[in-house]
LOKE-44850 format. One line per 8 residues: their letters; for each residue x, y, z of N, C-alpha, C. Coordinates in Angstrom, 1 decimal. Example, Ala and Ser with C-alpha at 12.3 -4.5 7.8 and 13.67 -1.06 7.14 Angstrom:
BEGIN
as> 13.2:-5.7:7.8:12.3:-4.5:7.8:13.2:-3.3:7.8 ~ 12.8:-2.2:7.1:13.7:-1.1:7.1:12.9:0.0:7.9
This chain:
BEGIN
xxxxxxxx> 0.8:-1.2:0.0:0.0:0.0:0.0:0.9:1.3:0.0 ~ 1.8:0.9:0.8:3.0:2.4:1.0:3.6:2.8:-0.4 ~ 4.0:1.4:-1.1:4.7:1.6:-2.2:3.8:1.7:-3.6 ~ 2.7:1.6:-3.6:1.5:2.2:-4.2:0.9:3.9:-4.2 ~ 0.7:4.0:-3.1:0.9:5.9:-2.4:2.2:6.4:-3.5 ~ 3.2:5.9:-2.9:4.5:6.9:-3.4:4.5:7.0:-5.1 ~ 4.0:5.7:-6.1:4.2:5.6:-7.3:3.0:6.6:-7.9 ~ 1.7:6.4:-7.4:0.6:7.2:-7.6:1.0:9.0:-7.7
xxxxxxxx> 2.2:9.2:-6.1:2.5:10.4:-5.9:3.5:10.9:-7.0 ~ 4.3:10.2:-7.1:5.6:10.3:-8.4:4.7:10.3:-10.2 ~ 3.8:9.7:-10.3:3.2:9.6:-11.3:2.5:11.2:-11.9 ~ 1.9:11.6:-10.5:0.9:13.3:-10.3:2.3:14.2:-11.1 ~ 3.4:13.7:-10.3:4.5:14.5:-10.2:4.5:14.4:-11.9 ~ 4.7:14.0:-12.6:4.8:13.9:-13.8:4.4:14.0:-14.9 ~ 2.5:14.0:-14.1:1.8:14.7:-15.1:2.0:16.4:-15.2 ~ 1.8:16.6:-13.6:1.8:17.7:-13.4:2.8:18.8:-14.4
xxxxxxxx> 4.2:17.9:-14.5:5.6:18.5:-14.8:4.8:18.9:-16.5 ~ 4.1:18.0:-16.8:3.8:18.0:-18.5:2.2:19.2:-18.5 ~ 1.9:19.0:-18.0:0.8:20.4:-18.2:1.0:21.9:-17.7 ~ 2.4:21.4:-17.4:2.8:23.1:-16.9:3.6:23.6:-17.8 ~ 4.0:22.7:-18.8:5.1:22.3:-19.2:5.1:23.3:-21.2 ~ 3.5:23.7:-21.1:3.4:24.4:-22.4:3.8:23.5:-23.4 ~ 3.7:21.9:-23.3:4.2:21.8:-24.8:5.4:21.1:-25.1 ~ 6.5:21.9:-23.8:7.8:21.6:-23.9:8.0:19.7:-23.4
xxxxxxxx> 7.0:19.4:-22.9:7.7:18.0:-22.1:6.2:16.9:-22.5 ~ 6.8:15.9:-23.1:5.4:15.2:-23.2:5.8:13.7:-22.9 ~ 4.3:13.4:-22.1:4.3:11.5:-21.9:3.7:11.3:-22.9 ~ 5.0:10.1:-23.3:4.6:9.7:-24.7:4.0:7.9:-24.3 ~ 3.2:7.7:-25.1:3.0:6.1:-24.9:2.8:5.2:-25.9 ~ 3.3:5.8:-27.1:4.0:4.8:-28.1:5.1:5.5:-28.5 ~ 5.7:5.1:-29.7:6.6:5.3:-30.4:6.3:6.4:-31.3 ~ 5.0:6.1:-32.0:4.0:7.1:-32.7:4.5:8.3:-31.6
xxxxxxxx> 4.3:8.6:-30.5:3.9:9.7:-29.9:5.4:10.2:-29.4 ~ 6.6:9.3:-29.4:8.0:9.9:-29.3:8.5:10.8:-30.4 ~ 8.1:10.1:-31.3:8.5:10.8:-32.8:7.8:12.2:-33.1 ~ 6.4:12.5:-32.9:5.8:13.6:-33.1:6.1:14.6:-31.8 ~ 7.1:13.8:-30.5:7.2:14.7:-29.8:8.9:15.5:-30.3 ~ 9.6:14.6:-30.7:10.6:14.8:-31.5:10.9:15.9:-32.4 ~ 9.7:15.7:-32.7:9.8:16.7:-34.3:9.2:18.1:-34.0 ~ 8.4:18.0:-32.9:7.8:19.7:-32.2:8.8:20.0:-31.2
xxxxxxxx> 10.0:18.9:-31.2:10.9:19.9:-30.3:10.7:19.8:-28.5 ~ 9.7:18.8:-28.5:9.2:18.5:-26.8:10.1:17.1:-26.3 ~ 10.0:17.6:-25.5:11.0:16.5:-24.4:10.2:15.1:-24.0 ~ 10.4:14.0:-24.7:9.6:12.7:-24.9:9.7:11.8:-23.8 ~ 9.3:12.0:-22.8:9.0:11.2:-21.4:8.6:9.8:-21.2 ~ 8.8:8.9:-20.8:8.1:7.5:-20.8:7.8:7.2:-19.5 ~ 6.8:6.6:-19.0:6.4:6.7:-17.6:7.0:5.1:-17.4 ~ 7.9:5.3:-16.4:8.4:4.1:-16.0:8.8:4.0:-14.7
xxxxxxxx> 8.7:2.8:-14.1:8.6:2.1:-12.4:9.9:1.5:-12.3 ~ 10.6:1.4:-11.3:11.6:0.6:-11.0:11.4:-0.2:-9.9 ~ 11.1:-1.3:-9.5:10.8:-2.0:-8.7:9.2:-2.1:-9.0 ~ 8.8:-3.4:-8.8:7.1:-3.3:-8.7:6.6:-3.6:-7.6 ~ 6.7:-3.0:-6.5:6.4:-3.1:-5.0:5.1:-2.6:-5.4 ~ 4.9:-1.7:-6.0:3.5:-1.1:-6.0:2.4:-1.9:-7.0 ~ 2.7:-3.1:-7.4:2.0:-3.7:-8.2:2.3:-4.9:-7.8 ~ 0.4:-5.3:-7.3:-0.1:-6.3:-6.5:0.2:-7.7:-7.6
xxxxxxxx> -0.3:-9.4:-7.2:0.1:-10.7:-7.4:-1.0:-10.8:-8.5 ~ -2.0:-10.2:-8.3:-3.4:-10.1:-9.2:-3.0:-9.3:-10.2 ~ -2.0:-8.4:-10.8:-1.8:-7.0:-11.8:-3.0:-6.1:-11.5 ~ -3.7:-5.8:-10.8:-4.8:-5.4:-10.9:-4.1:-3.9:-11.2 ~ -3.1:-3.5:-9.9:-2.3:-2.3:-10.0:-1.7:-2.2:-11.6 ~ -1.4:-3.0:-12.3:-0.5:-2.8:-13.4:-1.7:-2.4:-14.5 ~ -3.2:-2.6:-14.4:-3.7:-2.3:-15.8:-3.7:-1.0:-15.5 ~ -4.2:-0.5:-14.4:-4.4:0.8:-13.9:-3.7:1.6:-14.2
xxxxxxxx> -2.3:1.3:-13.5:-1.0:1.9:-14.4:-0.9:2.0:-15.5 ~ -1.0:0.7:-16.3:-0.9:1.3:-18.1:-2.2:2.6:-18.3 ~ -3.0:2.5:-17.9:-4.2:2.8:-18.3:-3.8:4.8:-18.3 ~ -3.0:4.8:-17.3:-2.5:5.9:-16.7:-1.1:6.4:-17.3 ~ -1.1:5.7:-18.4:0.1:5.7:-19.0:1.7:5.0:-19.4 ~ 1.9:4.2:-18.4:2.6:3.6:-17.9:3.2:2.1:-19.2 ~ 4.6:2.5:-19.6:4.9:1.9:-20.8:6.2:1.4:-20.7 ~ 6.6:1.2:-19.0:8.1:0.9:-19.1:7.9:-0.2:-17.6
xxxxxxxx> 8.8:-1.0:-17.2:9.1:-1.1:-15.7:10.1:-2.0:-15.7 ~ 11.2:-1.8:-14.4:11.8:-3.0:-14.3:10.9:-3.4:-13.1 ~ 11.3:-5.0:-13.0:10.4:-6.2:-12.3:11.1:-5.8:-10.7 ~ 12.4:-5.8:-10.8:12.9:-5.4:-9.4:13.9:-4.0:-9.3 ~ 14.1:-3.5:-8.2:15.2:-2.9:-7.6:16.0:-3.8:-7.4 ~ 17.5:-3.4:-6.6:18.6:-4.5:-5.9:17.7:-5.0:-4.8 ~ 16.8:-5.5:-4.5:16.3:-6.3:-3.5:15.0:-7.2:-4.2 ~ 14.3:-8.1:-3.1:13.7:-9.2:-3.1:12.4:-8.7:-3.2
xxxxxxxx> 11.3:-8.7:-4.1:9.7:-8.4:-3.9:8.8:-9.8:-4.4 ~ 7.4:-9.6:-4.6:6.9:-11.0:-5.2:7.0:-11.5:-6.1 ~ 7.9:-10.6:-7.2:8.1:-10.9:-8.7:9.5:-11.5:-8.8 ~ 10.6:-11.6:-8.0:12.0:-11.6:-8.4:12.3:-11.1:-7.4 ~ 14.0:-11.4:-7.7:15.0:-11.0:-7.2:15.9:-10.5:-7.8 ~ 16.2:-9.0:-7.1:17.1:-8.0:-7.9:18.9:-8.5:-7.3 ~ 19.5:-8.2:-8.1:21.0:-8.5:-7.7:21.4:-7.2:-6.4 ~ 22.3:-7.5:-5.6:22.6:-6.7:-4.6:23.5:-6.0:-5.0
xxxxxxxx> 23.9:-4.7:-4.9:25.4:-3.9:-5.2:26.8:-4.2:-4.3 ~ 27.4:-5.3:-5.2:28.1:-6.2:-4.5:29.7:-6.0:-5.7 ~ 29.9:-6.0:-5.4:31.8:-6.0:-6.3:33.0:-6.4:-5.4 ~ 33.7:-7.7:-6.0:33.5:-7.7:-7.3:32.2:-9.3:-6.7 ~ 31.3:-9.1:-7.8:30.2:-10.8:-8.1:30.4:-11.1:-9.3 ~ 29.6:-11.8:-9.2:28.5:-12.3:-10.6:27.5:-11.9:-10.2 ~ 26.5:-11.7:-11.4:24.5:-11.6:-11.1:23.8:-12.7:-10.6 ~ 24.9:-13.7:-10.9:24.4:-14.7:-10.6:24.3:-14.9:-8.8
xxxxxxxx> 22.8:-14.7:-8.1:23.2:-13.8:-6.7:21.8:-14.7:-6.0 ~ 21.0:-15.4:-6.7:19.8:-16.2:-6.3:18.8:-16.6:-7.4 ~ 17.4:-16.7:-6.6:16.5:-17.8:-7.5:16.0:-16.7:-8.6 ~ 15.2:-17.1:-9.7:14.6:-16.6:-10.4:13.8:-15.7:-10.3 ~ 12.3:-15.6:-11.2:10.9:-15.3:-11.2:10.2:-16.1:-10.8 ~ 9.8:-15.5:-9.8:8.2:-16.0:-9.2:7.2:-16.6:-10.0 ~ 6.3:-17.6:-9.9:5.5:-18.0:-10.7:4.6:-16.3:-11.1 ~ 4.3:-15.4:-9.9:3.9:-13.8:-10.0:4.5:-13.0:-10.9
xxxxxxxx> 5.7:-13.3:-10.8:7.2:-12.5:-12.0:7.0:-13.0:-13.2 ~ 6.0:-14.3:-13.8:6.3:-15.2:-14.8:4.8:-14.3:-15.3 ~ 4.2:-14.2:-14.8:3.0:-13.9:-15.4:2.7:-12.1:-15.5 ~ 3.5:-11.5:-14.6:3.5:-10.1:-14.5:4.4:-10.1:-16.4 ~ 5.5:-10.6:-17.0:6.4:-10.7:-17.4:5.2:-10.8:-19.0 ~ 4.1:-12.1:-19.3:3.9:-12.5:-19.9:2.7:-11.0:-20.1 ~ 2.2:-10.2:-19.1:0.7:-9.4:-18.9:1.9:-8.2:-20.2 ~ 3.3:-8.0:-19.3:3.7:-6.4:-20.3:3.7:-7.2:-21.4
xxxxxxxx> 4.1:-8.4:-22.3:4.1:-8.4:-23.4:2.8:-8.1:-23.8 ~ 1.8:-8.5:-23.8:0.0:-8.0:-23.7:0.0:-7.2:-24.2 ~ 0.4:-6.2:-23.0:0.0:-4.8:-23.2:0.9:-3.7:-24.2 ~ 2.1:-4.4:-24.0:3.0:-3.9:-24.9:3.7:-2.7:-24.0 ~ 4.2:-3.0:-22.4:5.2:-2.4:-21.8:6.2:-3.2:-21.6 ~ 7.9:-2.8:-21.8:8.9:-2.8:-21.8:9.6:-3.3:-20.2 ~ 9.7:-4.7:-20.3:10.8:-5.0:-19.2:11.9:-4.7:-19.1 ~ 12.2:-4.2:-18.4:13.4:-3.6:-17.8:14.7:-4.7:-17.5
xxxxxxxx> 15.6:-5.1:-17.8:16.3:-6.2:-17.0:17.6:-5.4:-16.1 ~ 17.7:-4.4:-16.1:18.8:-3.6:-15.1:18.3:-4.1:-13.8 ~ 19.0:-4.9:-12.8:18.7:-4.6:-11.4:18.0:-6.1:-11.3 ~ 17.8:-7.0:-12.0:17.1:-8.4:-12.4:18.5:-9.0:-12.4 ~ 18.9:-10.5:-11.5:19.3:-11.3:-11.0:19.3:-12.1:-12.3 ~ 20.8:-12.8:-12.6:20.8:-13.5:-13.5:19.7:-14.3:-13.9 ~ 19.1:-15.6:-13.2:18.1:-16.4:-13.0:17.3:-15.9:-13.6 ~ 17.0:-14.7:-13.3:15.7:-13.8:-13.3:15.4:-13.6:-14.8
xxxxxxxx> 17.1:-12.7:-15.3:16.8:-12.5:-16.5:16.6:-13.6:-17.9 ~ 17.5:-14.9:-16.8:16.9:-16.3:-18.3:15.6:-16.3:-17.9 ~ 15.1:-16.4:-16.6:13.5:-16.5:-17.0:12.9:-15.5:-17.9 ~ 13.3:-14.5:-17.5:12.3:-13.4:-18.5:13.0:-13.9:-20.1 ~ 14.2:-14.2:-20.5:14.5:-14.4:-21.8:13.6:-15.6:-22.7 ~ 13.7:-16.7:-21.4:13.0:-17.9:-21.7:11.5:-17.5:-22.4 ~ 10.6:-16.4:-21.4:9.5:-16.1:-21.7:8.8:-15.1:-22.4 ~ 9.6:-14.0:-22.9:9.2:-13.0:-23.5:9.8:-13.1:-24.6
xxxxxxxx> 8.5:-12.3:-25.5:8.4:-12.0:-27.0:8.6:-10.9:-27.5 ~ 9.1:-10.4:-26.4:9.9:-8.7:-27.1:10.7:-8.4:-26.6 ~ 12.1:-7.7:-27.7:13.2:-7.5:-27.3:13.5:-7.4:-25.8 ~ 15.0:-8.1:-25.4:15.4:-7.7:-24.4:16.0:-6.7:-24.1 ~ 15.5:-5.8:-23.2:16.3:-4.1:-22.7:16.8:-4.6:-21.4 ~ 18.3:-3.7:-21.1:18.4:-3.1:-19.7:18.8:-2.0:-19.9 ~ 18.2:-0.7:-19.5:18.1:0.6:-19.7:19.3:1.3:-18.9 ~ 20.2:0.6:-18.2:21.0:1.4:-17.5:22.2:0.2:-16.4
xxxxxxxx> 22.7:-0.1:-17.7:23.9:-1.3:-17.1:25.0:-1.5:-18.0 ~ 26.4:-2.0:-17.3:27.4:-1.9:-18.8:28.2:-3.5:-18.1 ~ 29.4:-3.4:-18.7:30.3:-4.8:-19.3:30.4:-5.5:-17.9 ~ 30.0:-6.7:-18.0:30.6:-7.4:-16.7:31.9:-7.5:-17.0 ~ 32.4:-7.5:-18.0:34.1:-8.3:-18.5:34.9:-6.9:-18.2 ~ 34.1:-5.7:-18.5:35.1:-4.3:-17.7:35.1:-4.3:-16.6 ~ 34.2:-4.3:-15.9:34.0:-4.2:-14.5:33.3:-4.8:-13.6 ~ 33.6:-6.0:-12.9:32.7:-7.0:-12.2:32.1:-6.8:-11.2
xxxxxxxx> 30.8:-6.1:-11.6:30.0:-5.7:-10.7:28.7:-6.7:-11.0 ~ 27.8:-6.8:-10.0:26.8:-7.7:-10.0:25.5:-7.0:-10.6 ~ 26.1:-5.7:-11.0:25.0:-5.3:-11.9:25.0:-5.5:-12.9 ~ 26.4:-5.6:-13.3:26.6:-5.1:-14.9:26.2:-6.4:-15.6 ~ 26.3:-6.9:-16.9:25.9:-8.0:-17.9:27.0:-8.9:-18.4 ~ 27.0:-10.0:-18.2:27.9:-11.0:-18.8:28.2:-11.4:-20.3 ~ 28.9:-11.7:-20.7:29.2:-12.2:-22.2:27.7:-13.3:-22.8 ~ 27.0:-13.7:-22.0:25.5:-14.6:-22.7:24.6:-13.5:-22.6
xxxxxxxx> 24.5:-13.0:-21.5:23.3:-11.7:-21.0:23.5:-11.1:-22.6 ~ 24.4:-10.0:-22.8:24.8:-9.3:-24.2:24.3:-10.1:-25.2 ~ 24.7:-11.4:-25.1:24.2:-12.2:-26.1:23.2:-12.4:-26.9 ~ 22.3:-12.8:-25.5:20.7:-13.1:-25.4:20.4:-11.6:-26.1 ~ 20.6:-10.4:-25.9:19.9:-8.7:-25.5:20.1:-8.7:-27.2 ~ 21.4:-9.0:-28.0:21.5:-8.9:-28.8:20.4:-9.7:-30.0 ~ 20.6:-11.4:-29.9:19.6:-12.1:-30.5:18.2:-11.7:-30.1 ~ 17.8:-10.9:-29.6:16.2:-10.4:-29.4:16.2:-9.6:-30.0
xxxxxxxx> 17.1:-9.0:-30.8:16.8:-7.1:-31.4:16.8:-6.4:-30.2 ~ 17.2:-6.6:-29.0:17.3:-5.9:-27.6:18.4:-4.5:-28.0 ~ 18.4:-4.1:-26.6:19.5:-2.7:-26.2:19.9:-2.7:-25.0 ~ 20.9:-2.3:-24.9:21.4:-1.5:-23.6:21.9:-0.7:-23.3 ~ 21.7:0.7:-22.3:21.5:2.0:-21.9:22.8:2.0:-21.0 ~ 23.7:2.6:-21.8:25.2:3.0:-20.4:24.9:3.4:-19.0 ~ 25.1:2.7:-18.4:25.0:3.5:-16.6:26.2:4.4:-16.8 ~ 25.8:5.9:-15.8:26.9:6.5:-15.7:28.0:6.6:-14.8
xxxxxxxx> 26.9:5.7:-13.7:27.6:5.4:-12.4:28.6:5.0:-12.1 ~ 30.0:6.0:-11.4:31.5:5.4:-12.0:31.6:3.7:-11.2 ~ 30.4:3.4:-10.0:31.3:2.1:-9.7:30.9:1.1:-10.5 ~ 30.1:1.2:-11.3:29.6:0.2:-12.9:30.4:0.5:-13.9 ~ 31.4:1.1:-13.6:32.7:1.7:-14.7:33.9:1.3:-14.8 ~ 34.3:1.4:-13.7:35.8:1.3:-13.5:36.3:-0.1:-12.5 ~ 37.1:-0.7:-13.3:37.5:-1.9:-12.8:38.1:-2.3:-12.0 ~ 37.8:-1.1:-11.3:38.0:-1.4:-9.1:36.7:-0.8:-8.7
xxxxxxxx> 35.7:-0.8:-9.3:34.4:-1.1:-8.4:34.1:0.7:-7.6 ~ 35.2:1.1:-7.6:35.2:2.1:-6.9:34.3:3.7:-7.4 ~ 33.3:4.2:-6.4:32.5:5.4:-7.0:33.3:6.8:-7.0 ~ 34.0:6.9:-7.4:34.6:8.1:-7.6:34.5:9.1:-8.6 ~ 34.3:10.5:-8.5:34.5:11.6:-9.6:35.3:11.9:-10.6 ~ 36.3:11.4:-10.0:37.3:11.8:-11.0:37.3:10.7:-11.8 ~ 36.4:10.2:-12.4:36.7:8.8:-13.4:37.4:9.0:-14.6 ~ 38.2:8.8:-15.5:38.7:9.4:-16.6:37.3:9.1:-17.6
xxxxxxxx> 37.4:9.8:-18.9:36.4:9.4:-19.6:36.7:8.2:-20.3 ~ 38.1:7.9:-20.9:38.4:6.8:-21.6:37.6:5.4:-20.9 ~ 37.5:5.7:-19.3:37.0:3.9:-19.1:35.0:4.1:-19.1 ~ 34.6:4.8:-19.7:33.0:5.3:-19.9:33.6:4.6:-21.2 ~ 34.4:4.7:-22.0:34.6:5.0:-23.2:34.9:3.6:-24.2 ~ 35.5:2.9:-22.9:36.0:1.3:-23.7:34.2:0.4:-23.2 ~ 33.6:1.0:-22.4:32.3:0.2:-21.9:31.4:0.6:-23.4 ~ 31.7:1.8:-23.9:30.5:2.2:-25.1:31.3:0.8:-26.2
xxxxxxxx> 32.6:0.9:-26.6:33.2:-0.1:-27.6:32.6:-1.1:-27.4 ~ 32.8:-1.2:-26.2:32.4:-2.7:-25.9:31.0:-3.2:-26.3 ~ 30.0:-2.5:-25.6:28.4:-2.9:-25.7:28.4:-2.5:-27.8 ~ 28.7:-1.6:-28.1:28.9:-1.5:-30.0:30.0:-3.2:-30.5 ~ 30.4:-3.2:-30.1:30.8:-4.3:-30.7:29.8:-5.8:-30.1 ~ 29.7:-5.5:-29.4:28.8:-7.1:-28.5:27.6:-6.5:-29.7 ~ 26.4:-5.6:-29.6:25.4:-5.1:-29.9:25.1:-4.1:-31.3 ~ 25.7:-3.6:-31.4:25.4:-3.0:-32.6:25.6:-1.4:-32.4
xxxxxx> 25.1:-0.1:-33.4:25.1:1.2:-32.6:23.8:1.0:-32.6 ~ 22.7:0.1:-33.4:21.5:0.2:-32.8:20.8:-0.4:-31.4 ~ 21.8:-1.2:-31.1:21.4:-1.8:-29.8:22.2:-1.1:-28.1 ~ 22.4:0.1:-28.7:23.6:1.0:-27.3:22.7:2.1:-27.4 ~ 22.7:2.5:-25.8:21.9:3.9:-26.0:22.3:4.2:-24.6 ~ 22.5:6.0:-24.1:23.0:6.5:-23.4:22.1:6.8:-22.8
C-alpha cells in the first residue's frame, strides 16, 4: 500500500511536470507519440517504475497503471519483492546472486508483453533475466547497465546476457555510475572518460550502434 501511495505520488509528479510544461515535455505512450514529440521539439517522457512493489500478485495495479500511461518497468530494484530478485550492489560478483521469477514474476512478465510495456532487466538477477529471456516475445532491454568483463559488478551484464539482448533485437543503456565503470568497483568523480569510453566499444561491438543507448 505504501509503495502504491508513493508511485501514484511520483506519477501526479509527472503529469503535473507535463501540463505546466506548455508543450515543452510530453508523456509519450507509443513510439508514434515519441516521434511527433521529437519533431515539435518537446521533451519525450516515458512513464516508467523501478521496482514493482507497488503492483499487487493479481496485476490489478498494473492495468491501472498502463491505463494511466505507464509503458516501461523493471520487475525489481537491488532487492527481493513478489516478482524476483534484484541482484545486490556487491563487487566484485556475478549476477548470478539467487532464484529466479516468481511463478507472480512469470505472469506479471507475460501481462507487459500483452500490453506492450517494456521489461526492464537492469537490477534483475541473473536467474531472473533467463527467465524473463526464456519467456518473452519482445526485445530484451536493460536501460542502465554496462560490461561485466570491464567491470565486475553484480550489476553489470555478462558475455550470454549481451548475447541473449543482442539475438532479441534488444539494447542497452550506459550507466553513468562510475562504480559500474571502472575496474576497481570504486564510486569516484574523478573517473577518466576513456574507461566510460571502452564500456560504449564494448556494448557497440557485442550489440550494434542500434542496440547502445545513453
Amino acid at each position: 500500500a505504501n509503495a502504491l501511495a508513493s508511485t501514484l505520488g511520483m506519477a501526479s509528479i509527472l503529469f503535473r511536470i507535463e501540463r505546466a510544461s506548455g508543450g515543452a515535455f510530453s508523456v509519450c505512450r507509443s513510439a508514434g507519440d515519441i516521434r511527433a514529440a521529437m519533431e515539435r521539439g518537446s521533451m519525450a517522457a516515458v512513464f516508467h517504475i523501478e521496482g514493482c512493489e507497488a503492483i499487487d500478485a493479481d496485476l490489478a495495479a498494473l492495468d491501472v497503471l498502463y491505463a494511466a500511461g505507464l509503458r516501461s518497468l523493471g520487475i525489481v530494484w537491488s532487492r527481493e519483492n513478489i516478482f524476483g530478485h534484484g541482484v545486490p550492489f556487491r563487487f566484485p560478483s556475478s549476477p548470478d546472486t539467487g532464484p529466479g521469477l516468481t511463478d507472480a514474476g512469470k505472469e506479471l512478465v507475460r501481462a507487459c508483453n500483452k500490453l506492450g510495456v517494456l521489461v526492464d532487466l537492469s537490477h534483475l538477477n541473473e536467474k531472473g533475466f533467463r527467465d524473463v529471456a526464456a519467456i518473452s516475445t519482445a526485445p530484451l532491454v536493460a536501460t542502465h547497465s554496462n560490461v561485466h568483463a570491464l567491470c565486475p559488478h553484480a550489476r553489470n551484464l555478462t558475455d550470454w546476457q549481451l548475447g541473449a539482448i543482442r539475438d532479441s533485437g534488444g539494447m542497452v543503456g550506459l550507466n553513468f555510475a562510475t562504480g559500474f565503470l571502472r575496474p576497481d568497483g570504486h564510486m569516484k568523480s574523478d573517473t577518466p572518460l576513456d574507461i566510460l569510453v571502452r564500456h560504449v566499444d564494448a556494448l557497440l561491438e557485442a550489440l550494434g550502434a542500434d542496440g547502445v543507448g545513453l
